[in-house]
N, C-alpha and C positions, 0 to 999 in steps of 0.2 A: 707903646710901640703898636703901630694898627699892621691889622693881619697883612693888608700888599705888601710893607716890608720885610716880613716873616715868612712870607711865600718867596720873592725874590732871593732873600738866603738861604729858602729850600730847597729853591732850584740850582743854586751855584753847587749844590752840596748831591744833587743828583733825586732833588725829589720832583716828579711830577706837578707841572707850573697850575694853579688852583688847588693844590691840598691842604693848604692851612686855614683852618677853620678858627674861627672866633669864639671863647667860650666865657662864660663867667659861672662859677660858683656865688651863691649870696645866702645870708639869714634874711629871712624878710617874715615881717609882719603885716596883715591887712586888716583893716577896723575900719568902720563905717567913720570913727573918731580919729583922726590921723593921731593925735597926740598918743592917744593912749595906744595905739598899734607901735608907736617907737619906744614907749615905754617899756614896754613885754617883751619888743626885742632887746632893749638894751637889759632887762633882766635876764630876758635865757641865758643869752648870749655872755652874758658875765659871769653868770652862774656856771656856763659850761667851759669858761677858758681860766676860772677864778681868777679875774681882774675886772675892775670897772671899764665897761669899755667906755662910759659916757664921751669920752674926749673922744673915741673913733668912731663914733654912731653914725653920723651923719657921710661920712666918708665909705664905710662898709657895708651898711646895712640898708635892705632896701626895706622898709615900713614907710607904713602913713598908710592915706587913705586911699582908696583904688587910684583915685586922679595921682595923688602923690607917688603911688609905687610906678605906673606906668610912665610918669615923667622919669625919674628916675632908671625905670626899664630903657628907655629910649637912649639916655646918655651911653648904656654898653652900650647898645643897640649901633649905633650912630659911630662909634668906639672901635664896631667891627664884630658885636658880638652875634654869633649868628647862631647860638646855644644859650638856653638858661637853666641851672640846678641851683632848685630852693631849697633850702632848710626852714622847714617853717619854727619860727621861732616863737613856741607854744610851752603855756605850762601843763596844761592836759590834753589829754585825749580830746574831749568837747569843743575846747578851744582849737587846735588842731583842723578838727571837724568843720568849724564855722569859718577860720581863717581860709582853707580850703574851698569851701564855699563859693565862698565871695570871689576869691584869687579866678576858680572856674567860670564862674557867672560874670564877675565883670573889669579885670584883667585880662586873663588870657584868650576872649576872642578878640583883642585890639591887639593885643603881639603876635596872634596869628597872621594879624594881615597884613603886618610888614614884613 
């Protein structure tokens, strides 16, 4: 459902016409190696729902490589999404640190400027 629809039944309902805002929650992973950045999310990510997520990876999780997460980023994006909350899907701290990184240095100045 893209947010205009969702705003238009906010407004029948008495909410102010522009309040509904677009958001996604994601696990994501970032790795210079796209593969191995889906890997470590499909590990956290299973490890923390105990289920294999491999059948939903690709559907839920945004990893890969910078290029690959921002293509990815752009689908909410384009979706309606006008908010992103990562979960970095890390097994340590270090990891965490570098995924981070990267995410800041060469992700998110390209989702700032849409």
């Amino acid at each position: 459902i893209r947010t205009a629809h969702l705003d238009r039944l906010g407004v029948r309902v008495g909410r102010p016409d522009g309040s509904v805002h677009g958001a996604i929650f994601a696990w994501s992973a970032v790795h210079a190696d796209g593969a191995h950045a889906r890997e470590r999310a499909i590990d956290v990510v299973s490890r923390t729902y105990q289920q294999d997520f491999t059948p939903m990876a690709d559907r839920y999780l945004v990893a890969g490589d910078p290029d690959q997460v921002l293509a990815r980023l752009r689908q909410y994006h384009e979706a309606g999404a006008e908010h992103v909350v990562i979960a970095t899907a890390a097994g340590s701290a270090r990891e965490r640190l570098d995924m981070a990184t990267l995410f800041a240095a060469e992700v998110a100045p390209v989702v700032r400027s849409w």
